[in-house]
ROLO-553743 format. One record per residue: residue in one letter; x, y, z of N, C-alpha, C, CB in turn. Coordinates in pm, whole numbers, plus 50000, padded with zeros to 5 digits. Glycine has a CB too. Example, Ala and Ser with C-alpha at 12.3 -4.5 7.8 and 13.67 -1.06 7.14 Angstrom:
aa,n_east,n_north,n_up,ca_east,ca_north,ca_up,c_east,c_north,c_up,cb_east,cb_north,cb_up
a,51319,49431,50780,51230,49550,50780,51320,49670,50780,51131,49553,50905
s,51285,49775,50708,51367,49894,50714,51290,50003,50787,51408,49940,50572
//
This chain:
aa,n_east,n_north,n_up,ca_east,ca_north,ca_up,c_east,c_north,c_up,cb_east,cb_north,cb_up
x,12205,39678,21478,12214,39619,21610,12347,39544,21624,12094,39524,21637
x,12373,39496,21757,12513,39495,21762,12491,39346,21749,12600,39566,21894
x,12583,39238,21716,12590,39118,21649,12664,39002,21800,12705,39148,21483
x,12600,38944,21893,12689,38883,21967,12821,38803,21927,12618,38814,22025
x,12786,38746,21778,12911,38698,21750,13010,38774,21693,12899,38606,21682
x,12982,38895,21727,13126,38996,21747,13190,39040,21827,13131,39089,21717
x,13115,38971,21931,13212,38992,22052,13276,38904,22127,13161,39049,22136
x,13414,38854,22136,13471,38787,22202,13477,38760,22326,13538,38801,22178
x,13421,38659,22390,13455,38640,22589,13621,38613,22622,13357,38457,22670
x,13663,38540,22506,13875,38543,22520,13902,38596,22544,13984,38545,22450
x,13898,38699,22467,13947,38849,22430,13902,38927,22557,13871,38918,22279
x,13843,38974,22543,13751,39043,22687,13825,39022,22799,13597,38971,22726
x,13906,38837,22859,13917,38833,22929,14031,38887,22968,13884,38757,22941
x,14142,38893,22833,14249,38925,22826,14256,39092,22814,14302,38846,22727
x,14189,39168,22689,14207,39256,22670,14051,39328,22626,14317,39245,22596
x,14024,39460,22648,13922,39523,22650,13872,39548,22451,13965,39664,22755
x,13773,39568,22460,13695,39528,22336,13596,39645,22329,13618,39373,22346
x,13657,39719,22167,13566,39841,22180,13469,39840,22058,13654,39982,22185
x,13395,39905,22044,13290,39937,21924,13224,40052,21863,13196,39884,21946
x,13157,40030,21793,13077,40140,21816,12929,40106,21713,13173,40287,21775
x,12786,40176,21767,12662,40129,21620,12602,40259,21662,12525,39951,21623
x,12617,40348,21506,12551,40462,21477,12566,40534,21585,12421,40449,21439
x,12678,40589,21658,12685,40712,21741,12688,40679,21891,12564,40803,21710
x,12696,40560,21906,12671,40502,22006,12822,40425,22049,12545,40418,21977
x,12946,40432,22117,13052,40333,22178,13025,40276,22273,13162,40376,22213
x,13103,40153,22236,13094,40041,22401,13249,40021,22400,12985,39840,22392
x,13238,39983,22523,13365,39897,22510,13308,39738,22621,13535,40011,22588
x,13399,39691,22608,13320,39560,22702,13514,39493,22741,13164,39399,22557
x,13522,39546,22911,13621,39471,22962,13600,39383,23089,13719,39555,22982
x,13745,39330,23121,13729,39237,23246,13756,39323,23355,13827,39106,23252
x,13635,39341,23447,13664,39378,23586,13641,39284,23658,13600,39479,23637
x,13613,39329,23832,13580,39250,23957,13392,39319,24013,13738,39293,24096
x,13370,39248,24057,13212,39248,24123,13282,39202,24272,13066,39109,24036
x,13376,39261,24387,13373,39197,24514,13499,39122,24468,13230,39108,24563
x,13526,38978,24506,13627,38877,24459,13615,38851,24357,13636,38769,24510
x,13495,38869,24285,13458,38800,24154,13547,38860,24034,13295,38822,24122
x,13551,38800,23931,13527,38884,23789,13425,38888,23703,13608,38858,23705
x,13396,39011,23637,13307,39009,23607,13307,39104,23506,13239,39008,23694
x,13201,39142,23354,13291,39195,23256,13201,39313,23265,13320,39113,23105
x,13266,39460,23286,13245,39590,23299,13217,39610,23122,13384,39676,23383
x,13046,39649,23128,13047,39683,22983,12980,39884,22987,12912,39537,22883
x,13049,39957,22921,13019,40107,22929,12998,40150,22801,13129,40192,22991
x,12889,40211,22776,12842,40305,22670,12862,40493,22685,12681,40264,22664
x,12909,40511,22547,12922,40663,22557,12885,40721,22403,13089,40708,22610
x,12807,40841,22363,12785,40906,22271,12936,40932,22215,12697,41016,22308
x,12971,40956,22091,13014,40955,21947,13129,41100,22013,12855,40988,21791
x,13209,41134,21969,13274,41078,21904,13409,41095,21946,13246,41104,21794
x,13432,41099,22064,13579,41022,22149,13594,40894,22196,13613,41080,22274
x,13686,40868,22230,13713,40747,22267,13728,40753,22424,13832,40697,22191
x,13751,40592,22462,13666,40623,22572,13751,40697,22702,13595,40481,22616
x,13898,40722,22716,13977,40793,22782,13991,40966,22738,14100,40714,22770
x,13892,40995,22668,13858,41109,22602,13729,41183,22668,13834,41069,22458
x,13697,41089,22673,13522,41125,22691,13507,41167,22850,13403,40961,22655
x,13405,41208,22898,13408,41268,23032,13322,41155,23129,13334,41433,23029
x,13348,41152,23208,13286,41023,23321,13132,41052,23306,13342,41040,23519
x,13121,41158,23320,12934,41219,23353,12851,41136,23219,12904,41460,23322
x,12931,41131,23047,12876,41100,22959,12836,40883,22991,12984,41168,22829
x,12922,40866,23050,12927,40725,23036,12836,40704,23121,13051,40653,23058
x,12799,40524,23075,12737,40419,23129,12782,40274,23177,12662,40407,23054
x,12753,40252,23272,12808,40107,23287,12751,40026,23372,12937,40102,23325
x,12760,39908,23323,12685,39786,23352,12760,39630,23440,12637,39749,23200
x,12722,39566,23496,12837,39471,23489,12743,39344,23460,12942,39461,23639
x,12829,39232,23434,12765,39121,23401,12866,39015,23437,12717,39121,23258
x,12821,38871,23408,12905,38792,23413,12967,38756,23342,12884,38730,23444
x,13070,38735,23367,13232,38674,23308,13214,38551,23195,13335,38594,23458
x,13074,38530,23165,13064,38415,23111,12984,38397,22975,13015,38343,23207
x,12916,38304,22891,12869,38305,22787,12737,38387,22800,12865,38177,22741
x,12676,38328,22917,12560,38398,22896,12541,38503,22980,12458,38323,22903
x,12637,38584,23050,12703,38720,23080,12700,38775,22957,12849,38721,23139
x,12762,38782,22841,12783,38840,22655,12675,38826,22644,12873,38764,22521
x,12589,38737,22621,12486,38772,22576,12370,38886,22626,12451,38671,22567
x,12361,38830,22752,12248,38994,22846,12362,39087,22828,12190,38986,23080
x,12507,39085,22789,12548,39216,22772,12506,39291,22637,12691,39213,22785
x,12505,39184,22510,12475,39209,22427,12328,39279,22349,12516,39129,22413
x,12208,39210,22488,12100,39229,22495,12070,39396,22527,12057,39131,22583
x,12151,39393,22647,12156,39557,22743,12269,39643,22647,12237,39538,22956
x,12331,39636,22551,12398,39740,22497,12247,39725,22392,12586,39719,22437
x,12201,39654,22289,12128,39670,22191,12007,39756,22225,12099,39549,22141
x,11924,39765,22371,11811,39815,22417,11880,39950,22425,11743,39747,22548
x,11959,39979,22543,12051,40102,22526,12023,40207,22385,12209,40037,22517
x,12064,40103,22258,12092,40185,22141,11947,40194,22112,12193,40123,22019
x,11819,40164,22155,11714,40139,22106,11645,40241,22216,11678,39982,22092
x,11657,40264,22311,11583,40345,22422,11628,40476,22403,11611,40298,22572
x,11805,40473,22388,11867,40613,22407,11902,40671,22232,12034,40594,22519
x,11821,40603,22156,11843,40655,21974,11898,40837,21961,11639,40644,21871
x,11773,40884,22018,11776,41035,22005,11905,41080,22062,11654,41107,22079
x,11968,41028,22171,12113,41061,22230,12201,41026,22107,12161,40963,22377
x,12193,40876,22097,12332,40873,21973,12303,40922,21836,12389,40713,21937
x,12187,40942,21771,12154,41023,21678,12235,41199,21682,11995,41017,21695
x,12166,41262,21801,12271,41406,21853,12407,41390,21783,12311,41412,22046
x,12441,41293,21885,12613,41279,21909,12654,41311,21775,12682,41113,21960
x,12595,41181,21678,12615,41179,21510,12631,41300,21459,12499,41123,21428
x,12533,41387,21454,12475,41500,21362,12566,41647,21447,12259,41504,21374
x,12587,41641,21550,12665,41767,21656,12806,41740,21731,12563,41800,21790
x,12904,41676,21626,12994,41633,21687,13066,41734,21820,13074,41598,21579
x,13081,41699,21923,13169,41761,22065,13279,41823,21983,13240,41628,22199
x,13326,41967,22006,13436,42037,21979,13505,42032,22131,13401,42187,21913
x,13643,42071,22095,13722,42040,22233,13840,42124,22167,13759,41851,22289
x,13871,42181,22224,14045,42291,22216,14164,42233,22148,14126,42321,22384
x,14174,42203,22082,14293,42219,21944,14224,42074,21876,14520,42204,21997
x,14109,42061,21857,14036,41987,21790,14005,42060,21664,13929,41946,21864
x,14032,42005,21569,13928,42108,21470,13882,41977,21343,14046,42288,21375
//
């Protein structure tokens, strides 16, 4: 499970923050909600990164910009890896081929 105190709100605010647990990537950055900011967190199966990967695969969430924003983010990526197992399990075991990939 993913560890909240591995994820930085500084950092985040400044620069985007990626991961990954068992087949499963996040990244967790600073967007807007309206005027607001607010931190855009997206999940995607294994094993590109996330300007790699195709829009259809991703997920995304938003939350608040704040301490206890990280945490329900931290909450909603961990259920994610707990609801959608059999997805990032796949990903693991059938890695995506792609044209001069080998």
């Amino acid at each position: 499970m993913i560890d909240p105190h591995t994820i930085q709100l500084n950092f985040i605010k400044k620069e985007p923050q990626t991961g990954s647990h068992l087949g499963m990537r996040y990244q967790l950055q600073r967007g807007t909600n309206g005027e607001e900011d607010c931190m855009d967190v997206t999940i995607w199966p294994e094993p590109f990164c996330f300007s790699k990967t195709p829009e259809a695969q991703k997920q995304l969430r938003q939350f608040p910009l704040t301490t206890e924003g990280k945490d329900a983010a931290v909450a909603w990526l961990n259920e994610q890896y707990e609801t959608q197992k059999d997805r990032w399990s796949e990903a693991l075991r059938r890695p995506q081929k792609t044209a001069g990939w080998e």
